[in-house]
MARNU-117635 format. One record per residue (C-alpha): y, z, x. Coordinates in steps of 0.02 Angstrom, whole numbers, plus 32768, in hexadecimal, padded with zeros to 4 digits. Each point is the difference from the previous one (the first is absolute). Layout:
% MARNU-117635
YZX
...
This chain:
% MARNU-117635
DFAC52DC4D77
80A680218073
80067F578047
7FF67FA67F4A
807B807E7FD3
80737FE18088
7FDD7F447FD8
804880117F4E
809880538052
80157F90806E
800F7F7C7F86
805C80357F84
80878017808F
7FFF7F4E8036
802B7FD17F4B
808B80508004
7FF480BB7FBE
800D803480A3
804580B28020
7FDC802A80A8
801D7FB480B6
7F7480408036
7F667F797FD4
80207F708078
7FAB8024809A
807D80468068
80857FD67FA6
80AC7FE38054
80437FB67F60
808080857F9F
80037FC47F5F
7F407FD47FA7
80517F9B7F75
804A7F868082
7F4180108057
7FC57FC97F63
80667F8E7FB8
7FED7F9480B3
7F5F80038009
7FCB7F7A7F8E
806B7F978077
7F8980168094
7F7C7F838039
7F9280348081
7F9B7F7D804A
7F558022803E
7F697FA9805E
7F678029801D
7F3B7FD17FF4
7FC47FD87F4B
7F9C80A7800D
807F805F7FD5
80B17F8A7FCB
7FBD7FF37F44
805F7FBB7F6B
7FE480A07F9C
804980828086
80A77F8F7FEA
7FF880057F45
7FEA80C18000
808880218080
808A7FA77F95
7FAE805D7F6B
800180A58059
80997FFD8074
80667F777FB9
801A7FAB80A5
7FB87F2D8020
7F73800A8090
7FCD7F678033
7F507FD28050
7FB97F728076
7F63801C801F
7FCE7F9E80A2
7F5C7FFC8072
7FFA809980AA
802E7F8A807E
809E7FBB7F98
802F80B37FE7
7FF4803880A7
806E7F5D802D
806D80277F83
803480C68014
7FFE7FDC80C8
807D7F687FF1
80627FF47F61
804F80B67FEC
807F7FB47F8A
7F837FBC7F8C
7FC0809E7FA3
802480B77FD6
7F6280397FF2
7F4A7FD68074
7F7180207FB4
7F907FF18093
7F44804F804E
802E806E8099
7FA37FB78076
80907F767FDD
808880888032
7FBB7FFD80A7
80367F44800B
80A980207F7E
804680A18041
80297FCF80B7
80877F7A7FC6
806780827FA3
7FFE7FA77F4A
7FD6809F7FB2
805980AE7FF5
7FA6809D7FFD
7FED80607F61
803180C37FEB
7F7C804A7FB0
807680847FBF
80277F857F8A
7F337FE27FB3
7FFA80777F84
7F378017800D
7FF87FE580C5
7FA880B57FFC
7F727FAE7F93
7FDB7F528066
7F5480038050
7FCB802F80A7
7FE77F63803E
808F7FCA800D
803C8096804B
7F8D80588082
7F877F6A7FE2
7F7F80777FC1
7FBC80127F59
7FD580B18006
8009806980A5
7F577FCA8026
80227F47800A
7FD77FA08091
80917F808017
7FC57F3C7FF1
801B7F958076
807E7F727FFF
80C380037FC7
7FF480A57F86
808D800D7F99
803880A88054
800B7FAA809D
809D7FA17FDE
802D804F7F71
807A806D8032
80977FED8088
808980978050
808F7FDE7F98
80797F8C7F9A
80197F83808E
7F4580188044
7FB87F688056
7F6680408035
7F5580487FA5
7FFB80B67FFD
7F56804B7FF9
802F809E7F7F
8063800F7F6C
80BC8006801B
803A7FF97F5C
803D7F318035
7F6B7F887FB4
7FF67F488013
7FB07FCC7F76
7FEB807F7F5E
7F467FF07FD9
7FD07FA17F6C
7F547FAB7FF3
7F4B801A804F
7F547FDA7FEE
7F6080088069
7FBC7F54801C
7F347FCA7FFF
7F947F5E7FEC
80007FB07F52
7F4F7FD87FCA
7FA77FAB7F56
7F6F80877FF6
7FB27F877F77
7FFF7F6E8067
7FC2806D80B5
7F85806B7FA5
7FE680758088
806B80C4802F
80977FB98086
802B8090806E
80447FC880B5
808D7F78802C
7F687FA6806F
7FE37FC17F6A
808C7F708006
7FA77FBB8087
7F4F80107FAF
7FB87F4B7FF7
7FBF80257F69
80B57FE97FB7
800D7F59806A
80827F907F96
8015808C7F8A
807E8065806D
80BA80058017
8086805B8069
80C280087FE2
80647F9D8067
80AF8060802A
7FC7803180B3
8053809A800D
7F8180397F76
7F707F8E8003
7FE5803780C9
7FE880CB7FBE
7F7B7FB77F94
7FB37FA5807E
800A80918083
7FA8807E7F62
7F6F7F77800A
7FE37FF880B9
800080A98025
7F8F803B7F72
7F8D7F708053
7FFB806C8088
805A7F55804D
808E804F8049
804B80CC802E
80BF7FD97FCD
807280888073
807A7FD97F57
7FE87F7C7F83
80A780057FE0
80367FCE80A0
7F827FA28061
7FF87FD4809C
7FF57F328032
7F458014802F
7FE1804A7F48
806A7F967FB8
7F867F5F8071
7F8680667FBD
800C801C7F42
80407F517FFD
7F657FAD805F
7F8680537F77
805E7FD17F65
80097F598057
7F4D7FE38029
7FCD803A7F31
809B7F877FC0
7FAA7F6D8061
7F3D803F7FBE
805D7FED7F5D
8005809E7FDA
80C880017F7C
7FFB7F9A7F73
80AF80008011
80B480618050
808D80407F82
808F80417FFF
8058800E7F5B
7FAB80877F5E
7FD87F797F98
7F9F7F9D808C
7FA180AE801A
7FD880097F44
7FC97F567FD1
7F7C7FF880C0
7FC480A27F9B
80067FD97F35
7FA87F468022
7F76805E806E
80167F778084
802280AB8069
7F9380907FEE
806180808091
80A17FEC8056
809E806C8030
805B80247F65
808980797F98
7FFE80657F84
80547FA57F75
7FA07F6D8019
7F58806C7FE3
806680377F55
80257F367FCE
7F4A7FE18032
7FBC808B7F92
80877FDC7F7D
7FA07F4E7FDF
7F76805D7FE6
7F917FCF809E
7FAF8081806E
80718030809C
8000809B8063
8066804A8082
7F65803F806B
802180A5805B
7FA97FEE80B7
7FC0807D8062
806F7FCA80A8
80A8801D7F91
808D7FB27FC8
80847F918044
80A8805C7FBD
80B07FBD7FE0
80A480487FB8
809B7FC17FC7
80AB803A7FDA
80B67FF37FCF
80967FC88095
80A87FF37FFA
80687F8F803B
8087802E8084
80817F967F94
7FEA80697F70
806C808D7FE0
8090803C7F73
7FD07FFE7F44
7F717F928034
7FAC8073807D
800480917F6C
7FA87F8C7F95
7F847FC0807B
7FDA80B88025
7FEE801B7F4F
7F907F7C7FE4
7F9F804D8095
7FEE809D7F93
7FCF7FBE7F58
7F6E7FA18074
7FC180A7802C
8011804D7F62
7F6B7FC57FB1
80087F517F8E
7FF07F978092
7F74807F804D
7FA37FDC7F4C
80097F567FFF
7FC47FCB80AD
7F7A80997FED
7FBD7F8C7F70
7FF07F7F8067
7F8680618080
8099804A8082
804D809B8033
80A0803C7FD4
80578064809A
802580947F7E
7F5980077FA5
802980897F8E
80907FB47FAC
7FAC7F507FD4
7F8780847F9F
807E801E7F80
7FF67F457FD9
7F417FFF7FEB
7F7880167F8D
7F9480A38034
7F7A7F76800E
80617F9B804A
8026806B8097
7F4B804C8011
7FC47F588017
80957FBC805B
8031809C8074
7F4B807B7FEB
7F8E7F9D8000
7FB480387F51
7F927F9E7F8B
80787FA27F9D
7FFE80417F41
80457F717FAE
800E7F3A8031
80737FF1808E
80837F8E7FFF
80737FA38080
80C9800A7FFE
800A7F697F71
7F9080657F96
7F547F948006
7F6280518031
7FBC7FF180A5
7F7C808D7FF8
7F9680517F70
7FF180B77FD8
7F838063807D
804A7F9F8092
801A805680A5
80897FB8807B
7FAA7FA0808C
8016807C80AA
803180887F78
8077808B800C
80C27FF2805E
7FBC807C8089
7F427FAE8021
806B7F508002
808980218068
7FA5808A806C
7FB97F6C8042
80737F85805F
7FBA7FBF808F
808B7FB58032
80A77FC47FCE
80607F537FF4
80547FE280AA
807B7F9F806F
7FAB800180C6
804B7FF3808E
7FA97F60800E
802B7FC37F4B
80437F4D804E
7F487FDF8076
7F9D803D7F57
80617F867F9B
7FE97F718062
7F2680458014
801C800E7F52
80307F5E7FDC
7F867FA78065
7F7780577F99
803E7FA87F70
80157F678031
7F4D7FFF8074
């Protein structure tokens, strides 16, 4: 119960019974009072994918630290546009790390001491050493250890161990699968070939935000035995010709019912059965579910595609704001947040705090994989699964111990973009 404890602290500092210096992270402010008092001036502005930029994160920060954070939540390639080109825009990026690789070469962003994160120490592995346990094989493709760290304060280039400089504070995760309507296929699913089956002619779909919907793509051709991928995160232009010539020929057999790219698009292909299997996320398995229509989140045996999000700062922030921004950063991690976006079928980055914010049930189900002992229900409080549920791919460790590979930028990005965008429009 530290963190809650510490949370209460915390708190009750920000509204002004403050009696220390001490609780901002790294603090170079002498008096708290003034710390305090000033804070409910701040504004931090921050962007981000609607993953993660939620109404109810800004509610609870005002409630919590006092300060006004405010969200636009905006689709990956807007974001990446945005934290490469507009530095003077935001405060705070909320972005996936295979982003960074595209965001972090302009300079936009500072790096973050992580001195300053008060449960640094408790983050997973994977975002550290990019293994799980020791035993973990790495995934392929942009893992978020990979350009996760840099050599100092003014470090311009990925470092590939910690040096105590991050550039981006881990947030958000999940392990991504096929969505499937088990009432409507009938049949066990247990292989990605099964996008392509024809038996799901029509009835298929695939995401279409390139960057993501090509890693799909790449899962199905190589469990088809179609293709040997050196990386699927970073293909080469013959894989890319490749991947892109199968997923061609299938779209032209009539193989998608249709492309999306936005949640709700994902949801409604799924909830009107006019798709029975496509490319989907988490949340939009829980709205599914929540409408009471069988949708699962089928664990296959080739593994899943992986991706990871986190906090950056901008280089233009610093002073009174900078404290705040890295107190924000710290209240993420201490274990509300973590609850929340747990409920809605992700990972926090500090598991064991978000625990303090959940049901026991909640986290067996959630985080162990355990029979759930009472009706599970989503972040807004409506049921999405009934007691003696199991989560689909089960336990934190079975889940995430299986990433194939992770979201990625290649080398090639701009030639896969363009094969990318002739698939769509063939």
């Amino acid at each position: 119960m530290t963190m809650t404890k510490t949370g209460v602290s915390r708190r009750s500092l920000l509204k002004g019974a403050a009696a220390t210096a001490t609780f901002a992270a790294g603090s170079t402010i002498g008096a708290p009072m003034i710390w305090a008092q000033n804070i409910k001036d701040v504004t931090l502005r921050q962007f981000g994918t609607g993953v993660s930029n939620l109404n109810e994160v800004a509610q609870k920060v005002k409630e919590d630290l006092g300060f006004t954070l405010e969200m636009t939540a905006l689709d990956s390639d807007s974001v990446t546009q945005r934290a490469a080109t507009q530095p003077n825009s935001f405060d705070i990026a909320d972005i996936e790390y295979w982003i960074c690789k595209k965001v972090w070469p302009s300079g936009n962003l500072q790096p973050m001491d992580v001195s300053k994160i008060k449960n640094y120490d408790k983050i997973v592995g994977i975002f550290k050493s990019g293994k799980l346990t020791p035993g973990s094989v790495i995934a392929q493709g942009t893992a978020p250890h990979t350009v996760g760290f840099v050599d100092g304060p003014d470090g311009t280039t990925f470092a590939d161990h910690e040096t105590g400089w991050m550039t981006l504070i881990p947030t958000i995760y999940n392990a991504d699968t096929l969505g499937i309507r088990p009432d409507l296929i009938g049949r066990p699913i247990s292989s990605w070939t099964e996008l392509l089956n024809p038996e799901f002619k029509g009835k298929a779909s695939i995401l279409d935000i390139s960057s993501i919907g090509i890693m799909d793509a790449a899962m199905v051709c190589e469990a088809m035995g179609e293709i040997s991928y050196g990386d699927k995160g970073n293909m080469t232009r013959e894989e890319i010709d490749k991947t892109m010539a199968i997923f061609t020929e299938a779209k032209k057999a009539g193989q998608f019912r249709a492309f999306w790219k936005s949640f709700d698009e994902s949801v409604n292909l799924m909830a009107s059965g006019e798709v029975v299997i496509q490319s989907m996320w988490s949340p939009a398995i829980t709205a599914v579910k929540t409408k009471g229509i069988p949708c699962v989140y089928q664990p296959l045996k080739e593994g899943y595609r992986s991706w990871g999000g986190g906090i950056g700062l901008s280089k233009n922030l610093s002073g009174l704001e900078l404290e705040a921004a890295y107190e924000y950063i710290n209240w993420y991690l201490s274990g509300w947040v973590g609850g929340f976006l747990m409920r809605q079928g992700y990972y926090s980055a500090v598991p064991e705090t978000s625990k303090e914010f959940m049901t026991a049930d909640e986290w067996g189900y959630w985080f162990e994989g355990k029979p759930a002992q009472e009706d599970i229900v989503n972040p807004q409080g409506q049921v999405m699964e009934k007691a003696g549920a199991t989560r689909d791919g089960g336990s934190f460790e079975e889940r995430m111990g299986h990433v194939a590979c992770w979201n990625s930028v290649m080398d090639e990005n701009q030639y896969m973009v363009r094969k990318w965008n002739e698939f769509i429009a063939a």
